[in-house]
mmCIF file of the C-alpha atoms, coordinates in Angstrom:
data_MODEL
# 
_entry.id   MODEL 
# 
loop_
_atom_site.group_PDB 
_atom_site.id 
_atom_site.type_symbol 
_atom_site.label_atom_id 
_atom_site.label_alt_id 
_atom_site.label_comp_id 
_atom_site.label_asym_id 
_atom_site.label_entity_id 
_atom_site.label_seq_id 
_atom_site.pdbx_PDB_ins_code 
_atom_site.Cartn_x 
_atom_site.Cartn_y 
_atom_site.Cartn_z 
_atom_site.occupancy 
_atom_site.B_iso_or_equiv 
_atom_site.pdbx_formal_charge 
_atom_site.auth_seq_id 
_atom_site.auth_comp_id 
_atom_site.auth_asym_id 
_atom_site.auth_atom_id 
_atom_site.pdbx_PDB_model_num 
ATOM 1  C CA . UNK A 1 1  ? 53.170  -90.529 -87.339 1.00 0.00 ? 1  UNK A CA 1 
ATOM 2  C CA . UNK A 1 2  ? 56.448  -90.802 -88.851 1.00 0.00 ? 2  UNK A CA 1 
ATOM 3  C CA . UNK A 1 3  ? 58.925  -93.264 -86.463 1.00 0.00 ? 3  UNK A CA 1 
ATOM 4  C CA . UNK A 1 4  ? 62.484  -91.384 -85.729 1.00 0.00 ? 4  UNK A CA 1 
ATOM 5  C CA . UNK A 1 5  ? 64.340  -93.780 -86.803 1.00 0.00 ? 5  UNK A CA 1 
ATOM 6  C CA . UNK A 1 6  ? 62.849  -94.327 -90.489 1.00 0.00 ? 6  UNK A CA 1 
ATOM 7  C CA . UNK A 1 7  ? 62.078  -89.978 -90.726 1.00 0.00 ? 7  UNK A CA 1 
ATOM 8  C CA . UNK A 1 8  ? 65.537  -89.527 -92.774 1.00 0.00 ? 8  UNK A CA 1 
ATOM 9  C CA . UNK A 1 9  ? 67.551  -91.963 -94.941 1.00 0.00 ? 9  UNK A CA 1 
ATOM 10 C CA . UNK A 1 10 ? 71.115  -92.773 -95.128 1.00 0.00 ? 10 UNK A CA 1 
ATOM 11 C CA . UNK A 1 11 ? 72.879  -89.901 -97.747 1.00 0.00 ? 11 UNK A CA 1 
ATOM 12 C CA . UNK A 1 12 ? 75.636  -91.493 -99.038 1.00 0.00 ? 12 UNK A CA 1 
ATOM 13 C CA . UNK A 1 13 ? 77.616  -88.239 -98.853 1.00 0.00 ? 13 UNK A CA 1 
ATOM 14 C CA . UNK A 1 14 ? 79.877  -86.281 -96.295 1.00 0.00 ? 14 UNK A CA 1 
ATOM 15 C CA . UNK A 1 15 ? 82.939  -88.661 -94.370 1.00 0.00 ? 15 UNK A CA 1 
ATOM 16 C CA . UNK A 1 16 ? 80.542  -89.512 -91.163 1.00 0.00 ? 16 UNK A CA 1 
ATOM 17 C CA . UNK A 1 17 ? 80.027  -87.339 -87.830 1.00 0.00 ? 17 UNK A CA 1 
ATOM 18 C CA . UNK A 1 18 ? 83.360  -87.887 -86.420 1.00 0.00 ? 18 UNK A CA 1 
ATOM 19 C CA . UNK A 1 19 ? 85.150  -86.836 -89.363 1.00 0.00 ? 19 UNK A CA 1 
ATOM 20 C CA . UNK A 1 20 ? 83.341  -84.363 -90.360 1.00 0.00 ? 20 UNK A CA 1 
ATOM 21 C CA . UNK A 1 21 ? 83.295  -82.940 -86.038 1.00 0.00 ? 21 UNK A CA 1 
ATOM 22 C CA . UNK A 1 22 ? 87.157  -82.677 -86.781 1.00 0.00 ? 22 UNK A CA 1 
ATOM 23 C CA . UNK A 1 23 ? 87.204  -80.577 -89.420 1.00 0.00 ? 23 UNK A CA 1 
ATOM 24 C CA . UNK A 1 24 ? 84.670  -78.217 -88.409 1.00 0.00 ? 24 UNK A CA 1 
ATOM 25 C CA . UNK A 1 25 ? 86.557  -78.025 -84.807 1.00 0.00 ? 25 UNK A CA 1 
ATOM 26 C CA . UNK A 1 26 ? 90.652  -78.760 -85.916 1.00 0.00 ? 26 UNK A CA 1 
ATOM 27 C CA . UNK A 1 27 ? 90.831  -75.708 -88.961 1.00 0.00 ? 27 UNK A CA 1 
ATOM 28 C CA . UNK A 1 28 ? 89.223  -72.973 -87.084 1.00 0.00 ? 28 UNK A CA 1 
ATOM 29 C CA . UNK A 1 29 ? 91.707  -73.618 -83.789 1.00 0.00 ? 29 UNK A CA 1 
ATOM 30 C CA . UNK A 1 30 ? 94.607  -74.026 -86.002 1.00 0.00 ? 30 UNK A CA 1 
ATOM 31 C CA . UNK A 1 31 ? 93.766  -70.555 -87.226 1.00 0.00 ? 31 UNK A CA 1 
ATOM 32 C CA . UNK A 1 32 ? 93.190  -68.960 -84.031 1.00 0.00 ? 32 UNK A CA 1 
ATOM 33 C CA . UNK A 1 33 ? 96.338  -70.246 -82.994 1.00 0.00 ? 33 UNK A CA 1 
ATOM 34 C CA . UNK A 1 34 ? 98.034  -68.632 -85.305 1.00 0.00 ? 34 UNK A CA 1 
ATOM 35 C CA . UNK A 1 35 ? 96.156  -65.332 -84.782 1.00 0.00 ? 35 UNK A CA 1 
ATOM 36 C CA . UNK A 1 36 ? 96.910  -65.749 -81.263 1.00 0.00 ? 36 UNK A CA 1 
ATOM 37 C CA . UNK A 1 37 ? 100.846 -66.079 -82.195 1.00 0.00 ? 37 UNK A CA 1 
ATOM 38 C CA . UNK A 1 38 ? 100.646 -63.002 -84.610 1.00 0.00 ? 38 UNK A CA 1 
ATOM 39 C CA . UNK A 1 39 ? 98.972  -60.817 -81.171 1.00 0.00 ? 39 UNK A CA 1 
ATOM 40 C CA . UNK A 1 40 ? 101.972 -62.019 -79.065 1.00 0.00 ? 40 UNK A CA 1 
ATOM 41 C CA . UNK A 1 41 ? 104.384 -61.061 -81.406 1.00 0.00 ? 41 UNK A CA 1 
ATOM 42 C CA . UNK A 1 42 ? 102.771 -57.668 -81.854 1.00 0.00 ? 42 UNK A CA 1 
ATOM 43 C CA . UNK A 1 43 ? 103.168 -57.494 -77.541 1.00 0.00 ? 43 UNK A CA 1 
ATOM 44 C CA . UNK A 1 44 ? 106.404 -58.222 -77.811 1.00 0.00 ? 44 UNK A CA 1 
ATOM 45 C CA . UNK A 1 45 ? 107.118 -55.898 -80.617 1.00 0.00 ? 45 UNK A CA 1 
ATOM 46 C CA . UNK A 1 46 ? 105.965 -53.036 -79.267 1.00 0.00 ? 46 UNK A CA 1 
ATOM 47 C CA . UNK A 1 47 ? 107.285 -53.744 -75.460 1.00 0.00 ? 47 UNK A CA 1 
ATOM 48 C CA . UNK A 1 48 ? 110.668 -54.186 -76.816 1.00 0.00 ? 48 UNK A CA 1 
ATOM 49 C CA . UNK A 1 49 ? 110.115 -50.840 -78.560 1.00 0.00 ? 49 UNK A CA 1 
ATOM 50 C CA . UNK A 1 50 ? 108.703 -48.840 -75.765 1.00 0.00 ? 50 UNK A CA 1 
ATOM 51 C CA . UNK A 1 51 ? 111.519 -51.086 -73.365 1.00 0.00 ? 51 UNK A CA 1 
ATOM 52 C CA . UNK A 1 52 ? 114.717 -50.466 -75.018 1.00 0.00 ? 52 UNK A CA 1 
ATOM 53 C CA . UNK A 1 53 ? 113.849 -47.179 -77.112 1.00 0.00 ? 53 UNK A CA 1 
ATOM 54 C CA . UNK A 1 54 ? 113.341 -45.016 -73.542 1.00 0.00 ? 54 UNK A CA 1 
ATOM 55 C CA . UNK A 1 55 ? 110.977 -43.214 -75.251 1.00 0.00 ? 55 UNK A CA 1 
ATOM 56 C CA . UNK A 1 56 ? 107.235 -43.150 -76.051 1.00 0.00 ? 56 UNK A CA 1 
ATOM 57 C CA . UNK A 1 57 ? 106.279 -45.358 -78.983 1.00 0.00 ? 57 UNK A CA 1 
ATOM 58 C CA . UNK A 1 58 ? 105.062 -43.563 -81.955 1.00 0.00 ? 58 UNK A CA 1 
ATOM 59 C CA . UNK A 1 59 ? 101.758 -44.375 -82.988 1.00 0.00 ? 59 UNK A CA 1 
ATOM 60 C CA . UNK A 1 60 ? 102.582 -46.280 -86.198 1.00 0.00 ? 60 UNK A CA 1 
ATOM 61 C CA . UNK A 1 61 ? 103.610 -49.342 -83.384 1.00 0.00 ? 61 UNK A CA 1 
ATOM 62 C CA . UNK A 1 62 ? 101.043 -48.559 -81.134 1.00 0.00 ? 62 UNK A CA 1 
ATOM 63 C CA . UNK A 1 63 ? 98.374  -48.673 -83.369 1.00 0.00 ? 63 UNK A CA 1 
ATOM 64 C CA . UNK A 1 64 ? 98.694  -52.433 -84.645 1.00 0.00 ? 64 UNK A CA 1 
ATOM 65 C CA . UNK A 1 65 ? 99.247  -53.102 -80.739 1.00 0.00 ? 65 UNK A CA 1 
ATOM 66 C CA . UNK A 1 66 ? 95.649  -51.219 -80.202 1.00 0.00 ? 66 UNK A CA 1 
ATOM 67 C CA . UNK A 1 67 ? 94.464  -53.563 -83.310 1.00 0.00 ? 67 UNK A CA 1 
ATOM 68 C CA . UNK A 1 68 ? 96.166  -56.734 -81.819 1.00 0.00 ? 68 UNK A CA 1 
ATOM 69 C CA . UNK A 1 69 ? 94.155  -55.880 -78.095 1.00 0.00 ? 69 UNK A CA 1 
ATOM 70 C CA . UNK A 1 70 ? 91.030  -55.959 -79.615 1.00 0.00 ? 70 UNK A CA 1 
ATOM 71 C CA . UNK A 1 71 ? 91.284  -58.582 -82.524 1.00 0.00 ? 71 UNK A CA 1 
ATOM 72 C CA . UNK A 1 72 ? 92.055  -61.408 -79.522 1.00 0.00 ? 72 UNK A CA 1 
ATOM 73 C CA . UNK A 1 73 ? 88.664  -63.353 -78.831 1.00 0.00 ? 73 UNK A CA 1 
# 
């Protein structure tokens, strides 16, 4: 039997666990942020519309706003 500790070598590749726990964690909730910016700005664009127009929203605004509700995670 094989000990644990002597089963794999040191690579000499990658930047370590910590570093490489950051990057796999910090880029893909930068870009959710933003994705979650982009929905509230599609919320707001077609409230204001629907708010200030009096009128039903045509479907070329509520159709990015049906998009935006079921892109969000």
């Amino acid at each position: 039997m094989i000990p644990i500790s002597s089963a794999q070598g040191h690579s000499s590749y990658g930047y370590g666990a910590e570093t490489d726990f950051y990057i796999v964690m910090i880029i893909p909730l930068v870009f959710n942020s933003f994705s979650f910016l982009g929905t509230l700005y599609i919320f707001y664009r077609t409230f204001s519309r629907w708010k200030y127009g009096h009128r039903n929203v045509s479907l070329s605004f509520r159709f990015p706003f049906y998009i935006a509700i079921t892109g969000t995670k």
